[in-house]
N, C-alpha and C positions, 0 to 999 in steps of 0.2 A: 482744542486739538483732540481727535480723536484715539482712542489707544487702539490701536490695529495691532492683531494678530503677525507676529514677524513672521510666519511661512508664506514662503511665493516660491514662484518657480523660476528658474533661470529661462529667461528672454532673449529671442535673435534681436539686433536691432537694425534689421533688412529692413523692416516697412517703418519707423519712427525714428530715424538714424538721423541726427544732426537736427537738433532741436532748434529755432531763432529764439535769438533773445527777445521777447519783446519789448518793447518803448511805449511811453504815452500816448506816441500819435497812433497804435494802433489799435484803441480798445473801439473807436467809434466804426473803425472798418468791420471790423469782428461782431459789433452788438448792431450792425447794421444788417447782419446776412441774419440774426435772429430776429430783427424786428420784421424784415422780408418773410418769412415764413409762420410767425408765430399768429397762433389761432387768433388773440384777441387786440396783442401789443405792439404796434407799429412804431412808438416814439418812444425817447425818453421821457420820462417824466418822475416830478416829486415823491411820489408814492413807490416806482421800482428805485429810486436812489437813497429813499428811509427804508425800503427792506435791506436793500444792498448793507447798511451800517450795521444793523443788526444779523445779518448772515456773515459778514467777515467778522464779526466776533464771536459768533457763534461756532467759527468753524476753528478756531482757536483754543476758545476758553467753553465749550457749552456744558460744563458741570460748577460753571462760576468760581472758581478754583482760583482767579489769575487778579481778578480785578475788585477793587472798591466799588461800591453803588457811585460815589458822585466822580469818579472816571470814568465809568461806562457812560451816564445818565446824558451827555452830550451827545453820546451816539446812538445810543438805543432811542432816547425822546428829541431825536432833533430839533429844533426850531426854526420857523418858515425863513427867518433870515439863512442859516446856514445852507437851507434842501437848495435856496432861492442862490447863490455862492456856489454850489457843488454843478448845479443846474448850469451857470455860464461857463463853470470852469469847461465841464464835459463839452460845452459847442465850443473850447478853444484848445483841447486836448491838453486840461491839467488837470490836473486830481489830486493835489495838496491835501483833501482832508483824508484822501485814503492815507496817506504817507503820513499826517500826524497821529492817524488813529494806529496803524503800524511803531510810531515812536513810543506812545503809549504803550502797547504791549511789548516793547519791549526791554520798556523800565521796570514793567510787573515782573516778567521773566528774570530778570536782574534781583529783585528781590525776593524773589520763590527761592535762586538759589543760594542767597547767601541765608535762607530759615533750613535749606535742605542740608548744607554745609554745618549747619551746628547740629542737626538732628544724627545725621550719618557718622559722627564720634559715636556713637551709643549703638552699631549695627545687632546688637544680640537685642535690645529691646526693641528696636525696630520688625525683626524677624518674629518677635513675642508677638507682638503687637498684629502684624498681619496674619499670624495663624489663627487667630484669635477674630479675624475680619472676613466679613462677607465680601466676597468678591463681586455680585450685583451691584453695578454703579448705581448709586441715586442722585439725583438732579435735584439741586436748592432752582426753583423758579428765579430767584430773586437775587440780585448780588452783594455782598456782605455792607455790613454798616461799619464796620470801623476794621479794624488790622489786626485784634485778638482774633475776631469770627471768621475772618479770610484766610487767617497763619491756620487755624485749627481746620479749616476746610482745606488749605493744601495738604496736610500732613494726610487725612481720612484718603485724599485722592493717590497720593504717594504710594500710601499703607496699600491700598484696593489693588495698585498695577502688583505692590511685590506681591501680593495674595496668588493673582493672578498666572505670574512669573510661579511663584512655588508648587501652585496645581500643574503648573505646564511640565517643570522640570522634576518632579516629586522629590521628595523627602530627603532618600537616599545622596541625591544632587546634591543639596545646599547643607547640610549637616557639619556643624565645625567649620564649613566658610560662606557664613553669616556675612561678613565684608567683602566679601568677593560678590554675593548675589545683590548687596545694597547699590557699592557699585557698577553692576551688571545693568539695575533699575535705572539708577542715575544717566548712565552711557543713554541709555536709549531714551529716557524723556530728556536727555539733552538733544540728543540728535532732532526732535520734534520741535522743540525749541529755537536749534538753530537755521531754519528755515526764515523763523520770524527776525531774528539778529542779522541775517545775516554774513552768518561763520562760515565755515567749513568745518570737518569732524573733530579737528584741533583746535579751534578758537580762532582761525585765521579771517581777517576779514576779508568779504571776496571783492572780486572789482565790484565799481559803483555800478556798471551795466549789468552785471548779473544781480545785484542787488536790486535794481528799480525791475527789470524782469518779474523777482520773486514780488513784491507788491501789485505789479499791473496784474500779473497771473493771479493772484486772489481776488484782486476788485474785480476782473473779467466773471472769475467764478461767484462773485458774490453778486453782481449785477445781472449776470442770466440767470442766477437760481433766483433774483428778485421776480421776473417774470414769472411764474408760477411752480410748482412745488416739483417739477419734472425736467426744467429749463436747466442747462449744465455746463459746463466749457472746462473741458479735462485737458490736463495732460498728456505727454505722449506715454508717459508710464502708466496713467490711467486708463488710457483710451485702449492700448494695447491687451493690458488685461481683463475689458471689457471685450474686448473681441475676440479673447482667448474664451471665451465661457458663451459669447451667441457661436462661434465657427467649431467649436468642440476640437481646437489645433491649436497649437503650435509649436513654436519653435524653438531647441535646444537641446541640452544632456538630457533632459531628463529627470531631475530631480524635487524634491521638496528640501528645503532646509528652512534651518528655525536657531537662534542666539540662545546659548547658554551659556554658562559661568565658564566653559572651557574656551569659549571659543562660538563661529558659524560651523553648522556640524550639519551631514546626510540626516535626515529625518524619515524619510521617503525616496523609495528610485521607482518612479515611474514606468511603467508594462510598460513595453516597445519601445523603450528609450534608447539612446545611444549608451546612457548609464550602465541597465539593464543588461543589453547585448555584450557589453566588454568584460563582464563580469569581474570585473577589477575595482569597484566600488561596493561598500557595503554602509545600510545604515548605522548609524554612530561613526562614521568618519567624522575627523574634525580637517575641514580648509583651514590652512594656514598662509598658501600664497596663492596666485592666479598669475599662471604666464610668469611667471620669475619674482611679481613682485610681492613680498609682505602684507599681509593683510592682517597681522594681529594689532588689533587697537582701532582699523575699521569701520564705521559705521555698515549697517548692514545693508543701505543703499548702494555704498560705494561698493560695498564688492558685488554687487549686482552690475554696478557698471562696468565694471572690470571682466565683469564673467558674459557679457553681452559680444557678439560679433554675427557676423553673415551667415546664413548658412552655408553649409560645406567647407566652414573654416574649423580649423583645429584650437584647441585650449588645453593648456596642462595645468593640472591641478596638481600642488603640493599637499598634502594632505597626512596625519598623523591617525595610525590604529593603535587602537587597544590591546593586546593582548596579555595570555597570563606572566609571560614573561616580564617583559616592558615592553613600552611603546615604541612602535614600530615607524620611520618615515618611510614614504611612498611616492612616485609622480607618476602619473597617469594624464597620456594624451587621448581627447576625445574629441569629433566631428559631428561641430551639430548641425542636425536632423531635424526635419518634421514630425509631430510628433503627433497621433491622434489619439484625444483622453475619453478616455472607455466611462469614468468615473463619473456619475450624474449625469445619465443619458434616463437608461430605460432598467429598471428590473421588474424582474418577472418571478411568479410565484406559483405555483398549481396548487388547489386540497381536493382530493377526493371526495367525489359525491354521485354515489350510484355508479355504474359505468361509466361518467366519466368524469370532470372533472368542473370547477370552478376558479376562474381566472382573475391574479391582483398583480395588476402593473403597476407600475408608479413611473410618471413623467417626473422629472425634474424639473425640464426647463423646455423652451421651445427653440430649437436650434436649426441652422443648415450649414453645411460646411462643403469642402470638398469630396468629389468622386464618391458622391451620390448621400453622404451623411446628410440624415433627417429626421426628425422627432416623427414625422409620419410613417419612412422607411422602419424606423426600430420598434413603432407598436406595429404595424402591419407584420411585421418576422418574430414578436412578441407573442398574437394572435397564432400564427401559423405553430410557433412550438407550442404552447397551449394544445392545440388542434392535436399535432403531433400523440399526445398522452390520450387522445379517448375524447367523445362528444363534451365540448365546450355550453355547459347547461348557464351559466353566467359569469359574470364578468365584472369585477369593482376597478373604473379608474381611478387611482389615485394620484390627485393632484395637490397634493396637501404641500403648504409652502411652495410652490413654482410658483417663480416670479416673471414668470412670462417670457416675452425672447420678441422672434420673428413674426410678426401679423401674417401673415402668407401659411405658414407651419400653421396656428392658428384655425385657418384656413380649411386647411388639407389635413388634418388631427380631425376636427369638428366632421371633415365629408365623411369620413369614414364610418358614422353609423348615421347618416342622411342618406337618402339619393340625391338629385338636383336641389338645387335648393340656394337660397343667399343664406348666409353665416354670420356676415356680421356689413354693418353699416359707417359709412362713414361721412362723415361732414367739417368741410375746410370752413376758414376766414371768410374765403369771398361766396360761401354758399353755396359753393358746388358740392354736390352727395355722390357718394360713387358705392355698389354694391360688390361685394366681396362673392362669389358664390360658389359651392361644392356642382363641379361638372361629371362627375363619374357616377352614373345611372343606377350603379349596385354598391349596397353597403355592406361596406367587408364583415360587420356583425351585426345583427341586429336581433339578440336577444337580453333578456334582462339585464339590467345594467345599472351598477348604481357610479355615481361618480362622488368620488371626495374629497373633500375640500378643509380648508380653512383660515382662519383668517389671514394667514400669511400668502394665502393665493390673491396672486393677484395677474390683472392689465389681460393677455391671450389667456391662461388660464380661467379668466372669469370671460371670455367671450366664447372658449368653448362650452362651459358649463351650462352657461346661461343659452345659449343655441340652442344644445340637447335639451333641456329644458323648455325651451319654448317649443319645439316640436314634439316633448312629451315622448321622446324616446328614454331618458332616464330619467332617476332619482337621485337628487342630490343630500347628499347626507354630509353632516361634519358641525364644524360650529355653524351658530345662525347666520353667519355671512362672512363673505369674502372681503379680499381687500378696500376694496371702493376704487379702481383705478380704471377710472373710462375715460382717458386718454392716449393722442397718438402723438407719436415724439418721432419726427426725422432724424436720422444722425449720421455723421460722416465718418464715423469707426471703420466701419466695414469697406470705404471706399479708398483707392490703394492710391488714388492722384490728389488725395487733400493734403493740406499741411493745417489745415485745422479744426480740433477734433471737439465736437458738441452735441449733443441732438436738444431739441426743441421741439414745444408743443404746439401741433401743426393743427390739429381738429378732434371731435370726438369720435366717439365711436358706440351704434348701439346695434344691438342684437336686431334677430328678424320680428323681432316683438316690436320693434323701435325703441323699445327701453333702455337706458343710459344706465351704467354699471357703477357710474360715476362718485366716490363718496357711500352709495347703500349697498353697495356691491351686490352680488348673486345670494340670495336668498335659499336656504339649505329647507328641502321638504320636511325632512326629518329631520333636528339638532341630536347631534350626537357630540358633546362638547370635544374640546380638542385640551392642554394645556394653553391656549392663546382664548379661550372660551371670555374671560375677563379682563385681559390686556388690553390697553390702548394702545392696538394695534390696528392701523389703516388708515386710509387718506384721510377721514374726517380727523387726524389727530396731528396732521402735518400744518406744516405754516405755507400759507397760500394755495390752498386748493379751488381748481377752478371749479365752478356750480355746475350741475345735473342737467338736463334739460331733455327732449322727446321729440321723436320724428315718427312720419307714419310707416304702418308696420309694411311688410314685406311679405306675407305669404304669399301674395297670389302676385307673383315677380311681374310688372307688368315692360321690362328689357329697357325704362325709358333713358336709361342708361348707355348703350349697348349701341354701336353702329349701325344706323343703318343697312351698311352693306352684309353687317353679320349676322344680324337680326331674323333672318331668315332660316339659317343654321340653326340658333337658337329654339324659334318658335318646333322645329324637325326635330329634333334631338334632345333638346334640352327641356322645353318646357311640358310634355307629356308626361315627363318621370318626374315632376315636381314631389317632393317631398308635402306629405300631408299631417298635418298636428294629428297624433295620436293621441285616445282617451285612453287607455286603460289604465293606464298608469298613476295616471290625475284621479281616476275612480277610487280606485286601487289605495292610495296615499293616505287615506284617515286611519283601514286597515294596517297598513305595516307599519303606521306611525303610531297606534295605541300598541301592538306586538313589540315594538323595540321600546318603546317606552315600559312594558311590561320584564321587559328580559333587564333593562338595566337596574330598574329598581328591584328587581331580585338577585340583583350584581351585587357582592359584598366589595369586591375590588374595584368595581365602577363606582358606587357608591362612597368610600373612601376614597377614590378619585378626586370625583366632584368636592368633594368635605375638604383635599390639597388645595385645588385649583382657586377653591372659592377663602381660601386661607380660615377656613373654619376645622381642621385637622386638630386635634389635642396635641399636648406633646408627650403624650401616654401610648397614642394612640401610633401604629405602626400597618407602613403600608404593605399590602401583599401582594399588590400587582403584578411584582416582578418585571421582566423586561416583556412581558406578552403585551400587542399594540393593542390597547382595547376597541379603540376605534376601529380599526381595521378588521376585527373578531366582532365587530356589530354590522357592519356594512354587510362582511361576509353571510353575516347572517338574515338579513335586509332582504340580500341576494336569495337566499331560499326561499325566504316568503317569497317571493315573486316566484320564482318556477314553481314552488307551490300552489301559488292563487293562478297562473298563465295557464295552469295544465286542469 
């Protein structure tokens, strides 16, 4: 099981409203509309039903916390009699061994907490204990040999979440109620726990039909992520807040909240929220009821569900302030609203240089939403304030950690410093290629330009880079490469008449180069490390990643694509402004790459940087860096040499 961070936002439940239980007979309908679309997987078979075993336990236990080696060892190393048994059950719509591999974890769970129940007598050495503990999980590959090694591995995993829990709530929080924050821990790796039990927030057990539901909903999830490393089948709570982060909307008060020892308490009120506007809500509010009912004692799902309705419906919250007097109760009615998040879209930065200026945006992500919101719209008005201050002499994007978004954004992000041109490629199952391409004749900039990355960019972010790049309009600076994610996943998030919510990997996708992104990702002209510079971070480190592969390049667009009947439009308009591979830049790139190499190692705080990153740091030795971005303080400077050498 994963330790997720408890902040979310309250949720309309207009488009996800009334979940079906699902049953047995419906995993085949469901892995059917994935095996119809997906790039390479049209059937079941042996090999996605022994990932499937090891992905539902993975999604459970993957710090090995939960289970013996020879209770896993059944499912993780299946054997061909069993794959050969799972295989008939699936063509007769049973799934027995998901359900005993499910009883399985939840006999470990049973014994996790009767070792948590003796430990939590002693909560002041427990508190000793995780002050004292690094919060960075570490992962045993391997799962324990006997009951000593597994009991000492839960306790380490226990210890990490309070760690985690006391960074979140500081100091001042948990002081003197040591059992109040043990229990706090407890609540919540119960509530993750009882998922698999099949409880409720009290230990109640729930019907059998909600119970085989929560089973079939894992084996779904762990049978599509068996398909390849991108393959997925969510939730409506999932699916929703995925689509809360591509449509940059939604729906509700307003808020951020997050569990503390008091209570679910305001953490955040959200710009342009209904919260916001009533001005009747302040951070550190503690919720006590929702709509008349109680909510101390809670899980933090359940008053999520509680706090869930239509838009343009009303909710009052009961809620408890602090003040210097004493604590104050409150009820507060609020209508919620739509809500559009400003928050990891587009920033913008100006530094002066000569009369005018040098520009650093940062993408986040790739987004389109409502009444006209678009990753293309917010750098193009990006650009234009830039402009605003005096002649725009250069320009760094930064795309460092965007994880991609819309292929289309993509798209129209990438045209803006091409003229005509294809952007990016792509190729289905059945071998059909379809070209992507930038139709607007003038680029909105096209002067020096570095873009930056790193290895946490990935998927559209690595197809714009790699574009610009292959046409030699910029310089790619950051770590030596990107994600590795050259593929394309359909999904039915964003489509408001599904009731079942997945995307899947439909084909790849490569640049005008035809180069596949795939696994090697975009290669950086100039490495200016990042903190992810040495991480095993990116596809090549995921489990089932599909292979690389090449198509022919694209410059010289030959429409074979393209309707006839439009074809003609094209050839008039479109293909005279074709975008042409510029050199100078390529020329150019030994020069500013021995220049930045010269400025770092004359960096004492780059330097020391590197010496963190690479875990070679004394512990004498102190960093100076401060919060200045270095990377970004190199690019920028990347950026001069180029208006320097262009002029």
């Amino acid at each position: 099981m994963k330790l997720r961070i408890l902040v979310l936002f309250f949720l309309c439940s207009s488009l996800f409203a009334g979940e079906t239980l699902l049953t047995s007979k419906d995993v085949q309908s469901v892995m059917d509309d994935f095996f119809e679309l997906h790039v390479d997987r049209k059937e079941m078979s042996p090999l996605v039903l022994e990932r499937s075993l090891k992905i539902y336990l993975n999604q459970f236990d993957p710090s090995h916390a939960y289970l013996l080696q020879e209770e896993a060892v059944v499912y993780t190393k299946p054997n061909e009699k069993l794959l050969s048994t799972m295989q008939d059950e699936y063509t007769h719509n049973r799934f027995t061994t998901y359900f005993n591999l499910n009883k399985t974890i939840q006999n470990s769970v049973q014994r996790a907490r009767q070792w948590r129940a003796g430990w939590e007598k002693n909560p002041q050495k427990m508190v000793s204990d995780a002050k004292n503990h690094e919060i960075n999980a570490s992962v045993d590959k391997e799962y324990a040999k006997n009951s000593q090694e597994l009991q000492a591995r839960h306790y380490d995993r226990f210890i990490r979440f309070m760690a985690f829990q006391m960074e979140e709530l500081g100091a001042p929080t948990y002081e003197g109620k040591e059992k109040d924050l043990v229990a706090l821990c407890e609540k919540q790796i119960r509530t993750l726990e009882n998922d698999y039990l099949g409880v409720d927030d009290y230990g109640k057990s729930l019907p059998v039909q909600e119970q085989e539901h929560q089973v079939i909903s894992r084996t779904l999830k762990s049978l599509a992520n068996g398909l390849d490393a991108h393959s997925a089948y969510f939730s409506p709570d999932e699916a929703y807040a995925m689509k809360v982060q591509l449509e940059k909307g939604m729906c509700g008060i307003g808020v951020v909240l997050r569990e503390g020892i008091e209570g679910i308490s305001i953490r955040e009120i959200i710009s342009g929220g209904p919260a916001e506007k009533s001005g009747k809500i302040q951070a550190g509010d503690t919720i006590v009821a929702v709509d008349g009912d109680n909510i101390q004692g809670a899980s933090f799902q359940r008053v999520l569900e509680l706090m869930r309705g239509k838009e343009g419906t009303k909710t009052t919250l009961g809620i408890i302030r602090q003040t210097e007097k004493e604590p104050q109760f409150l009820t507060v009615d609020l209508v919620r609203r739509k809500i559009i998040l400003d928050d990891k879209r587009v920033d913008v930065e100006a530094e002066p240089y000569g009369d005018g200026v040098i520009g650093k945006i940062t993408l986040h992500s790739f987004y389109e939403g409502a009444d006209g919101l678009s990753s293309e719209t917010d750098i193009k008005n990006a650009i234009d304030e830039l402009r605003a201050q005096g002649p725009l002499y250069g320009l760094v994007l930064d795309m460092r950690d965007n994880g991609g978004g819309f292929l289309s954004q993509a798209v129209k992000v990438g045209g803006l410093f091409i003229s005509n041109g294809v952007v990016v490629i792509s190729k289905y199952s059945d071998g059909s290629v379809k070209y992507y391409r930038s139709l607007d004749a003038e680029r909105y900039y096209d002067g020096p330009l570095v873009v930056l990355i790193s290895r946490g960019s990935a998927s559209a972010t690595e197809i714009v880079a790699q574009a610009l790049k292959d046409y030699g309009v910029a310089v790619i600076v950051g770590d030596e490469q990107t994600y590795g994610k050259g593929t394309i996943q359909h999904q039915t998030i964003t489509n408001a008449r599904t009731d079942s919510f997945f995307k899947v990997t439909v084909g790849r996708y490569y640049t005008v180069s035809g180069k596949s992104t795939q696994i090697e990702g975009v290669k950086s002209d100039i490495v200016v490390p990042s903190a992810y510079q040495y991480e095993e971070v990116g596809e090549a480190f995921l489990d089932y990643p599909l292979p690389a592969d090449q198509v022919p390049a694209a410059f010289d667009d030959n429409l074979s694509d393209v309707d006839p009947f439009a074809r003609r439009w094209f050839q008039k308009h479109y293909t005279p402004n074709l975008q042409q591979v510029e050199e100078k830049w390529t020329v150019w790139i030994p020069q500013l790459k021995a220049n930045s190499a010269k400025r770092m190692e004359q960096s004492r705080n780059y330097q020391q940087f590197l010496k963190q990153i690479k875990g070679e740091l004394k512990p004498h030795e102190e960093i100076k860096a401060g919060s200045n971005d270095l990377q970004m303080g190199e690019s920028v400077n990347i950026v001069k040499d180029m208006i320097f050498l262009s002029n």
